[in-house]
C-alpha positions in Angstrom: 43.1 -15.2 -53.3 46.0 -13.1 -51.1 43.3 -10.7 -50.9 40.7 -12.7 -49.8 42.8 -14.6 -47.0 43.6 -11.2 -45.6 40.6 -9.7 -45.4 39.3 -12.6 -43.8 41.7 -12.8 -41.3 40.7 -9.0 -40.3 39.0 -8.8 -37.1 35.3 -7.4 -37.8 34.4 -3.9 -36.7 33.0 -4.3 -32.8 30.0 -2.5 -31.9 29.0 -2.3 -28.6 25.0 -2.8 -27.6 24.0 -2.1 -24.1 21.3 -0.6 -21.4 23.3 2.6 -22.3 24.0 2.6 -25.4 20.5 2.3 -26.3 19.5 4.8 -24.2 22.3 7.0 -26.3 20.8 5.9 -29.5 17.4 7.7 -27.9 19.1 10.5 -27.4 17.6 13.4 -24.6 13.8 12.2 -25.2 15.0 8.4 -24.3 16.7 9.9 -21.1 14.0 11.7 -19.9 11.3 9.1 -20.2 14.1 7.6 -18.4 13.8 10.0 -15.4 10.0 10.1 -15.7 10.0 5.9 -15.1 12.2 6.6 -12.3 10.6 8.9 -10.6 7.1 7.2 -10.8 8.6 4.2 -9.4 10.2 5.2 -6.3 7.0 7.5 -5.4 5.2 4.4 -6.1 7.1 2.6 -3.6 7.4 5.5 -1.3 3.2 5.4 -1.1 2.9 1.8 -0.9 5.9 1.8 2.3 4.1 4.6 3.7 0.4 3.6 3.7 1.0 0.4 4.5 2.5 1.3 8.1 0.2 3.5 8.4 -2.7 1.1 7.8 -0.5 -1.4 10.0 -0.6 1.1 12.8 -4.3 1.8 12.9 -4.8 -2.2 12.7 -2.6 -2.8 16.0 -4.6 -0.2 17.6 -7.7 -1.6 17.3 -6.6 -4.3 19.5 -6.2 -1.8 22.2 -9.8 -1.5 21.6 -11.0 -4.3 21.6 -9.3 -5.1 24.6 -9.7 -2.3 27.0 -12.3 0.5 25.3 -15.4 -1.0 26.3 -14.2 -2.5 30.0 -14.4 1.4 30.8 -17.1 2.8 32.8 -17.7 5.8 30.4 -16.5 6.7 27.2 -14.6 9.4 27.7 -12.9 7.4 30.4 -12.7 4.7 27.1 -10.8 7.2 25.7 -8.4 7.8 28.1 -6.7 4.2 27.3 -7.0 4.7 23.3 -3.7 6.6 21.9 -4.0 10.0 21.0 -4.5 11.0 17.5 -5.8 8.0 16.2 -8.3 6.9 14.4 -10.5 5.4 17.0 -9.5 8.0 19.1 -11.0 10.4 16.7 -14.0 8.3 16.5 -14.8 8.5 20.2 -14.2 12.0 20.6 -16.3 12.7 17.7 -18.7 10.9 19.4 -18.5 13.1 22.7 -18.8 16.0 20.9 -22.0 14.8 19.1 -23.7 13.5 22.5 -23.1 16.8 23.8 -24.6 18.4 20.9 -27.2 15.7 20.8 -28.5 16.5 24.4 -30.1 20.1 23.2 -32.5 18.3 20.4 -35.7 18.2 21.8 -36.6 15.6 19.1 -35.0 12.2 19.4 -35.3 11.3 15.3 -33.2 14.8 14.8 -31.2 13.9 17.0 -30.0 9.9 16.3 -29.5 11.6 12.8 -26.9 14.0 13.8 -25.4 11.5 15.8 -25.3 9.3 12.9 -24.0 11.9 10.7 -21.6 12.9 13.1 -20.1 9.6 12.9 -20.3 9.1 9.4 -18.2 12.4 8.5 -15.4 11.5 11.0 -15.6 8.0 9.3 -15.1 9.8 5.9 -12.3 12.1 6.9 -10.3 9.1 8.1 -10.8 7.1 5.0 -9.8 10.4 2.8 -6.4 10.5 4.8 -6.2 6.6 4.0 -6.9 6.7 0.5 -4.6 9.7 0.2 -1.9 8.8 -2.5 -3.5 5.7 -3.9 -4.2 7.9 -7.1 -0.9 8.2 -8.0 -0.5 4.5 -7.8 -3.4 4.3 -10.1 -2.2 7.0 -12.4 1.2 5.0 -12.7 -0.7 1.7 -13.5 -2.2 3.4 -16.0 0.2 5.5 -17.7 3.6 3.9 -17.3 3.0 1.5 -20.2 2.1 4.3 -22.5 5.3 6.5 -21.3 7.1 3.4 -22.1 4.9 2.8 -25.2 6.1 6.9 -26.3 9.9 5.2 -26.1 9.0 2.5 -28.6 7.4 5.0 -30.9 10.7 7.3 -31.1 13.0 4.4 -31.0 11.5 2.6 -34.2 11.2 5.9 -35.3 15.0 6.7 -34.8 15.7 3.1 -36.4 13.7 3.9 -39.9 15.4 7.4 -40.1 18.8 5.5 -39.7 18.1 2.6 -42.3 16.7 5.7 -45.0 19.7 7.5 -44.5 22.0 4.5 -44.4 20.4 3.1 -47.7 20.6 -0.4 -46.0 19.2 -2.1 -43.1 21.6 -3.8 -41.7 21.8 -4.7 -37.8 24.7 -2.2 -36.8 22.0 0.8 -37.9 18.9 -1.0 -36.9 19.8 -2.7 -33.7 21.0 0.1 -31.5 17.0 2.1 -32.1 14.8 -0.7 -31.8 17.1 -2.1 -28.2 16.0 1.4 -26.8 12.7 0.9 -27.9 12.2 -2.7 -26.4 14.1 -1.7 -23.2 11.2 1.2 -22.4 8.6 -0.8 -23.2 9.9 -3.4 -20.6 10.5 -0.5 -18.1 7.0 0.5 -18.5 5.3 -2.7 -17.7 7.8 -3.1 -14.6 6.9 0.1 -13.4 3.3 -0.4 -14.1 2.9 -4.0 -12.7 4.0 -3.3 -9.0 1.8 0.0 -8.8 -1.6 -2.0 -9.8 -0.8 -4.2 -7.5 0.2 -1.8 -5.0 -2.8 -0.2 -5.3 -5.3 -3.0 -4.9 -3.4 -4.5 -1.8 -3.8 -1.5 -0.3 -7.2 -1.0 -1.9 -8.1 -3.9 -0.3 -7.0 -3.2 3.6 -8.5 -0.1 3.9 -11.9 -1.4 3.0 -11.2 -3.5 5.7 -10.6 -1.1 8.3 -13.7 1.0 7.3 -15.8 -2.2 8.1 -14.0 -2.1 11.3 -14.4 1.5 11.6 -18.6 1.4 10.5 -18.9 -1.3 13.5 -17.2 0.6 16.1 -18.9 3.4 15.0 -22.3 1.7 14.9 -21.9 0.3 18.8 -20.5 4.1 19.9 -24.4 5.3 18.6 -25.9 2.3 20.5 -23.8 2.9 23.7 -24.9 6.9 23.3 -28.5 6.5 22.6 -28.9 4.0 25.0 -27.3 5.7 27.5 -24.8 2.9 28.4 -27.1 0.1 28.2 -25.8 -1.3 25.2 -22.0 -2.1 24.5 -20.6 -5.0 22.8 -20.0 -7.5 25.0 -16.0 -8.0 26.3 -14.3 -11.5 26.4 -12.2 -12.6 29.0 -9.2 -14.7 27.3 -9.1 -18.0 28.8 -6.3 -18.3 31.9 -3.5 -21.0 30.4 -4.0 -24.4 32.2 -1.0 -24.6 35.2 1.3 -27.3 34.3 1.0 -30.9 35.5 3.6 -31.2 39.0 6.0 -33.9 38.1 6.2 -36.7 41.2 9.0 -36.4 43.2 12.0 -38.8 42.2 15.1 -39.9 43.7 18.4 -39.1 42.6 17.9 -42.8 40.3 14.6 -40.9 39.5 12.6 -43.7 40.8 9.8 -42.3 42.9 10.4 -42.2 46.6 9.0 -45.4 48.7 5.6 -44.3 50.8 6.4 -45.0 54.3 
């Protein structure tokens, strides 16, 4: 009875669980599926930060074009107001250099194609420097889960060796194994889950700025072809109404008396 009182009086053994303790339990492989997360998520972030100014950028400065490009006499005088080394700016000199080239066909179906091809490989060459990276974020989609999958294996793994060599399977040898296990699957997902989504967001803009870029390109060949007759048309935005003169008042602010 003295015996039992004691014992239960004993404090029981503490074992500590934890993000790194479990990642102990892993041992080197659980660490460096560790650094393989990490490193996929910052270059995942990295991309995403980095394309999307970059598509940002290209989106402000079509403004410029729709504002002032086609008010210009000429197109190289056009491109005199875009900013240098961008993407419209590449369009229209593309486009120069193709009229010049265009002028020694004799035949006119010859040349509206290599006009039209002109265009369309400047077009390409600016959507390959846009889509550059993206397939990293779609590699991390779709691997992360299985990196973090490769964690679970080895922890469960780890936490069977432990309970055969233990002879029992109680929580202190279990618990530690399968905690590093869960934790990498979870690490997966959250790696995986911003990088799809990364990737279609940005997916999705640049598929809108190579509609924008097919339409400018389509009224450069008009403009070219018919030698300045046809340009999109420019609006004016509408002057803001002047504001309403308040009526002279008196110092009471009632209105002065007409004499």
């Amino acid at each position: 009875m003295l015996m039992n009182i004691l014992a239960a009086g004993e404090a029981a053994p503490a074992t500590e669980f934890g993000f790194v303790q479990a990642l102990e339990e892993g041992g080197p492989v659980a660490w460096a599926i560790l650094a393989i997360m990490i490193i996929m998520s910052v270059g995942s972030f990295y991309i995403l930060i980095t394309k999307y100014m970059e598509q940002k950028k290209i989106l402000n400065q079509y403004k410029a074009v729709r504002q002032g490009f086609w008010r210009a006499n000429t197109l190289s005088e056009g491109a005199g107001k875009l900013e240098k080394n961008s993407a419209w700016r590449q369009l229209v000199d593309d486009s120069l250099k193709a009229q010049a080239e265009h002028d020694k066909m004799p035949n006119s179906l010859e040349a509206h194609d290599w006009l039209h091809g002109s265009l369309m490989r400047s077009e390409d060459s600016i959507t390959s420097k846009l889509n550059g990276g993206l397939s990293f974020l779609a590699t991390v989609g779709a691997t992360a889960p299985f990196v973090g999958l490769l964690g679970t294996v080895i922890g469960i793994y780890r936490a069977l060796i432990n309970i055969g060599m233990s002879g029992s399977a109680s929580i202190d040898k279990v618990a530690g194994p399968v905690g590093e296990a869960l934790i990498m699957t979870a690490i997966g997902l959250l790696v995986a889950v911003p990088a799809v989504f990364a990737y279609n967001w940005l997916q999705a803009r640049n598929k809108k700025i190579g509609e924008l870029m097919s339409a400018f390109s389509t009224d450069l060949q008009a403009y070219i072809t018919s030698n300045g007759a046809v340009k999109p048309a420019v609006t004016v935005a509408a002057a803001k109404p002047a504001a309403a003169t308040k009526p002279a008042t008196t110092a009471g602010g009632v209105p002065p008396k007409k004499a």
